[in-house]
Structures are given as C-alpha cells and as structure tokens.
C-alpha positions in Angstrom: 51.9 11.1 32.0 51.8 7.8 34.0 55.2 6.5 35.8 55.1 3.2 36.1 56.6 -0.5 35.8 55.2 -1.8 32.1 55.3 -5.8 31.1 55.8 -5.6 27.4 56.4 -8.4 24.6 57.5 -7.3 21.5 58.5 -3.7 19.6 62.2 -3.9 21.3 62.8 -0.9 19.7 60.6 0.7 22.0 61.9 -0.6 25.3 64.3 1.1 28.0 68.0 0.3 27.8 67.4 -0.2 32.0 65.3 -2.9 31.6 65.0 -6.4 32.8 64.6 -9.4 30.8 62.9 -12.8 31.9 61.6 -15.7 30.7 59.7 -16.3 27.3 61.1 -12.9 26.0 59.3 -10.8 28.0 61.1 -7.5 29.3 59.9 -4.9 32.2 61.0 -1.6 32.5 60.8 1.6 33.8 60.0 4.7 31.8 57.1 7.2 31.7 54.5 6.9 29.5 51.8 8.9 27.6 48.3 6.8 28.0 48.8 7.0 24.0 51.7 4.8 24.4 50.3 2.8 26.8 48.2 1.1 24.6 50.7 0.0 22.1 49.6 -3.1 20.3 52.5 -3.7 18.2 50.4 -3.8 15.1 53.5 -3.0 13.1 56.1 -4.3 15.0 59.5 -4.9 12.4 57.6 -2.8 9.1 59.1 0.2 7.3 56.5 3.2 7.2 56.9 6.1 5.1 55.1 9.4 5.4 54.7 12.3 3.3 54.3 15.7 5.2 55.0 14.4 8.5 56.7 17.2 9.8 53.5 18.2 11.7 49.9 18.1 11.8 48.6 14.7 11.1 51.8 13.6 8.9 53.7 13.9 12.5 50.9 12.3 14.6 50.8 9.5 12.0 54.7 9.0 11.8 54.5 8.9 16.0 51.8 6.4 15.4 53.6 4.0 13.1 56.5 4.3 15.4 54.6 3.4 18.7 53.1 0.6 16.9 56.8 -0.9 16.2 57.2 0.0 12.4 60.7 1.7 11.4 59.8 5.2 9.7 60.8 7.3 6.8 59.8 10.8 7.9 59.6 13.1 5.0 58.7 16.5 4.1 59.9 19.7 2.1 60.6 21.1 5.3 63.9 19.8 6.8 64.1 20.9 10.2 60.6 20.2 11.1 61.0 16.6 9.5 64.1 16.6 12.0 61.9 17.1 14.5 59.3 14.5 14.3 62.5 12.2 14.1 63.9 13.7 17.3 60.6 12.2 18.9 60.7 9.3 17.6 64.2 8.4 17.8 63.8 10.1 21.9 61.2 7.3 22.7 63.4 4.6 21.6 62.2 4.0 18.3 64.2 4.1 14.2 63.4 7.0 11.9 65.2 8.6 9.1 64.1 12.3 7.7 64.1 12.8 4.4 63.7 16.4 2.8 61.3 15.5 -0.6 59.4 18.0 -2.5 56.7 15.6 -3.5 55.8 17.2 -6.7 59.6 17.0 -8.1 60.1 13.4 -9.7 64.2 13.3 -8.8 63.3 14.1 -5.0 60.1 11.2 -4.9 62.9 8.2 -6.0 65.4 9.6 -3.9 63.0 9.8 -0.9 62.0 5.7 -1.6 66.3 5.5 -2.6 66.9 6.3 0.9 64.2 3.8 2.2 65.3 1.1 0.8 69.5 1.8 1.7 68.3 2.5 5.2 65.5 -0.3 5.8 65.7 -2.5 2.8 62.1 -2.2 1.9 58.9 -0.5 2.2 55.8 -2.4 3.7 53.2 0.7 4.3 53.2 4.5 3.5 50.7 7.2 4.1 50.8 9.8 1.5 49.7 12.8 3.8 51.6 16.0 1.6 49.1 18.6 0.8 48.2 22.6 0.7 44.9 24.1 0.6 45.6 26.9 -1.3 43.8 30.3 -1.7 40.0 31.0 -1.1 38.5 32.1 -4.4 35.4 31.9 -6.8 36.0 29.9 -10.1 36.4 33.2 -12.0 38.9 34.5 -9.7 40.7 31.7 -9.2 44.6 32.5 -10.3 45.7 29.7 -12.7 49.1 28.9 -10.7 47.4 29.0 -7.8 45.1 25.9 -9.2 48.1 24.4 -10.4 50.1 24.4 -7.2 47.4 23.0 -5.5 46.9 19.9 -8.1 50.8 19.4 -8.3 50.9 18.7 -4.5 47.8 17.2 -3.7 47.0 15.2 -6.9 50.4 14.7 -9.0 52.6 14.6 -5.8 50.3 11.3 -4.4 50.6 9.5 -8.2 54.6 10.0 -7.7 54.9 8.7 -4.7 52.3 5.9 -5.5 54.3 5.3 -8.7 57.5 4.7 -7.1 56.0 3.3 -3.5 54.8 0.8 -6.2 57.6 -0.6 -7.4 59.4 -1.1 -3.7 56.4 -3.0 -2.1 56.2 -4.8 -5.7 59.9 -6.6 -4.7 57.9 -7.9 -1.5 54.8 -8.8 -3.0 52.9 -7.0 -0.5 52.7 -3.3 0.9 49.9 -1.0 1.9 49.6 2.3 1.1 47.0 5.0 2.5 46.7 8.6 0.8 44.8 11.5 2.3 41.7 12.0 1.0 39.4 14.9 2.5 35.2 15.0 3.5 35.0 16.9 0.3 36.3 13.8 -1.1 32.8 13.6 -2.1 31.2 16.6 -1.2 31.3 20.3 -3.1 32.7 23.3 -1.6 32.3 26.9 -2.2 35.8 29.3 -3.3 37.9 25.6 -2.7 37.6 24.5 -6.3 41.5 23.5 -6.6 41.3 21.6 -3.2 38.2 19.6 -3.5 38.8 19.1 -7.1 42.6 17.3 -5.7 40.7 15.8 -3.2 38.1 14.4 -5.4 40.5 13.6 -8.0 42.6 11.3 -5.0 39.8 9.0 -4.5 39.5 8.1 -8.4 43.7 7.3 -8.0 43.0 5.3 -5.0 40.5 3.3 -6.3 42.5 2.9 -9.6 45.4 1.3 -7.9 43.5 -1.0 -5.5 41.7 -2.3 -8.8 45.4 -2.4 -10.8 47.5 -4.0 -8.3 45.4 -6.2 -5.8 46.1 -9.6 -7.2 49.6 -9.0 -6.6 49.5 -8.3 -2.8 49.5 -4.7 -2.6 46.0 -2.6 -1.1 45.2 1.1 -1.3 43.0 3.0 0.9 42.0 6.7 1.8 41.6 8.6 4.9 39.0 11.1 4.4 38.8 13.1 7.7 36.6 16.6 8.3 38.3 19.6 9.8 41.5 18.6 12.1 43.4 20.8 14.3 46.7 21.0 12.4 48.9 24.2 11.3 46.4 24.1 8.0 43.4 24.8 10.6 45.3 27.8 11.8 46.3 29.1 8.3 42.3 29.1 7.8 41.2 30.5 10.6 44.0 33.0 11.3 44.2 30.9 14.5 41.1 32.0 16.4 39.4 28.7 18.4 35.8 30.8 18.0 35.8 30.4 14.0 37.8 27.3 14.4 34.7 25.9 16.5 32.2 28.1 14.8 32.9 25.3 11.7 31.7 22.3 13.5 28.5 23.6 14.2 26.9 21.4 11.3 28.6 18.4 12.7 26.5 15.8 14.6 30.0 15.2 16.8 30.2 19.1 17.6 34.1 19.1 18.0 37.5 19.6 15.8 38.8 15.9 15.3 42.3 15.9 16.4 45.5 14.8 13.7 46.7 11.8 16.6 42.5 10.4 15.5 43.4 10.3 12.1 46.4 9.0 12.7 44.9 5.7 14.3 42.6 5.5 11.2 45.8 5.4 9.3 47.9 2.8 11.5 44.6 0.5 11.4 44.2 0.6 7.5 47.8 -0.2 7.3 47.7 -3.4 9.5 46.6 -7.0 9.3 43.8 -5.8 10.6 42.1 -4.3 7.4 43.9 -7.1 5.3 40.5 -7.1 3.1 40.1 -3.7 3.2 40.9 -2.5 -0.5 39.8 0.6 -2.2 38.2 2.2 0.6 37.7 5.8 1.5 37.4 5.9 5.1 35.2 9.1 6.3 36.3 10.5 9.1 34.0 13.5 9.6 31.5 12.6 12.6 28.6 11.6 10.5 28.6 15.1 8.4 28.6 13.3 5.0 25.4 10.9 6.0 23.3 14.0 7.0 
C-alpha cells in the first residue's frame, strides 16, 4: 500500500472527504492507496455498471474495477451477504454500489435486479454478465440430466435474461455495452465438461447474435473468454491444492494462473470508449493456449 498526497481530476466519488480543492476542479488528498487504485483513469467516471456474480471471484474484481474507474455499480448475485460484501468495499473506498440478491435463471428476479437499477441510478450504461457454475465432471453417458440442465439454466439461459432485459434499459439511452463471460473452451472441446463447454460455446453464438441485432441502435456486445483464474471455482476444482492448481498451466505458453482483477481490466476496457468499435468480439484471455 502506498501513503501518499494524490492530485486527481475527476471520479469525485472516489475522493477523501479531508481533501483540498483548488483551481480548475482539481482536488488533493490524503488516503492510502493500492497501486491498483493508483492508476485510476476514470474510464467510467458517472456510468452505471451492473454485474452478475460479483460476490467474488472475478464478478467481485470486476465490480471493484468498474468502481475505481468512476462508474456507479449494481452488485448482484444469489448470494446476499457475499454481494454485501463486495458493496462494503466499494462503498469503504468512497465509491456508490447497491447489492442486489438475483437468481439469474428466475425471470421475476432478472427485471427486478435491472427494476432496482434504474430506481437507484436511472439507467444502465454497461453490465458484465459474469453468473456461472461449472458443474459435475462426467462422461457424456454419465452425465445426470439435471445436472446438464443446471449448468445451461445459469450459464446459457441466465446470460439471455439478463441480456433481454439489460436490452431494453440501455435501449431508453440509445447506447449501453454489455460484456458476458465466455470461457477458452469457448472454442475449444473438453473432456467430462460437456454441459460447461457446451454453455460456454453456446454464449459466444448469443454474443455475436446481439452485436449483429442491435448495433445500429447504439448498443455493442462482447465476450471475455479467459483460461483458468484463481477464483472460489478454481478451488471447487482442485479441492484447493496450488500443486494441481499449477499442475494445469503446464500447457500454457504464460506458465501461470491468470488472476480474476486481469480479467477484470479486460472487462473495464471492453466496456469503455475505448473499444467503441469493438462489437461481437470474443476476447481470449488464455496466454496464447488457443493459438498453439
């Protein structure tokens, strides 16, 4: 952490109460700071962010993200307290959040999660659909038929619900971004992870749909694809052991675990002026694994 007097223009949600104000709007102010934070940009500064899942893993890292980049966030997930959480942070660094509790493959809870976006905020401007499972490790043949069904009602039908009613929000604006979470075997086959990579598969051919559908009306759709991340779902995997966790880089040109806060800039970018042209994009972010 770095203590230390910061000159900052902008994102005045993020500055200290204690601070000092001088000419041309500028404000400094003393507070310590993360180098993360330190290289705020403002990239956001004044939008409303939503995120699925961000009550940890890279659903939190992104909702941090959006925040330090000045954007107001929606923090949901099915899980209240952690949701809570990542609000907590948020709100204890100066910034505005809201949690939301949304089961993103329930209809009802989808338009009450983008209900409560637009009381709170007044409209939606960028979202990063992050909710998703894994599910068991089986063969086709063995594969239990709810299991296969959970795992498409989260990661498949739970994006197209909140696409669907993101949709119509950023459609009163005539602009809005939205970013869903694809996966490396977005593209790619894997063994006993039928449901998954099926999902993740199936995510791109959504994404692509909707940047086709609704670019001439100011909205873009992208797709973070990203390789294995050190997130609670890692854990679940591995049974937490950082030998196997490593052990699964080894075919990796970058031999390390990308970590959530890297996808979460990925995210932050794609939802900026930045990628303004950027439209129906899956964005790979795997270390060169899917060029081999």
């Amino acid at each position: 952490m770095i203590d230390n007097e910061i000159i900052v223009q902008g994102c005045p949600q993020n500055n200290s109460k204690s601070g000092v104000s001088h000419p041309n709007g500028i404000r400094t102010f003393h507070r310590t700071f993360s180098p993360t934070e330190l290289t705020m940009s403002c990239r956001l500064k004044d939008k409303v962010a939503m995120v699925t899942g961000a009550g940890s893993g890279i659903g939190r890292a992104t909702a941090l993200a959006y925040a330090r980049e000045g954007a107001k966030v929606v923090v949901a997930d099915i899980n209240s307290p952690s949701a809570q959480e990542t609000v907590n942070r948020i709100q204890g660094a100066g910034g505005a959040a809201i949690g939301v509790r949304c089961d993103v493959t329930n209809a009802q809870d989808v338009r009450a999660l983008i209900d409560h976006t637009l009381d709170a905020f007044g409209r939606l401007d960028c979202a990063y659909n992050n909710a998703g499972i894994e599910g068991p490790m089986f063969s086709i043949d063995a594969y239990d038929e709810d299991a296969f069904d959970q795992v498409i009602a989260v990661n498949l039908k739970g994006i197209w619900l909140c696409m669907k009613h993101e949709v119509r929000a950023m459609l009163q604006s005539g602009r809005g971004v939205v970013v869903n979470a694809g996966s490396v075997v977005s593209t790619l086959g894997q063994p006993k992870m039928a449901a998954y990579v099926a999902s993740k598969h199936a995510v791109l051919g959504l994404t692509r749909s909707a940047a086709l559908e609704y670019a001439d009306r100011g909205l873009r759709f992208n797709a973070v694809c990203p390789a294995i991340v050190a997130t609670p779902m890692l854990d679940r995997f591995t049974g937490g052991d950082e030998k196997i966790a490593q052990s699964l880089t080894i075919n990796y040109p970058i031999k390390r675990i990308l970590r959530a806060e890297e996808v979460a800039e990925a995210v932050v970018w794609l939802s900026s002026d930045a990628t303004s042209y950027l439209n129906g994009h899956a964005l790979m972010l795997d270390g060169g694994f899917s060029i081999q």
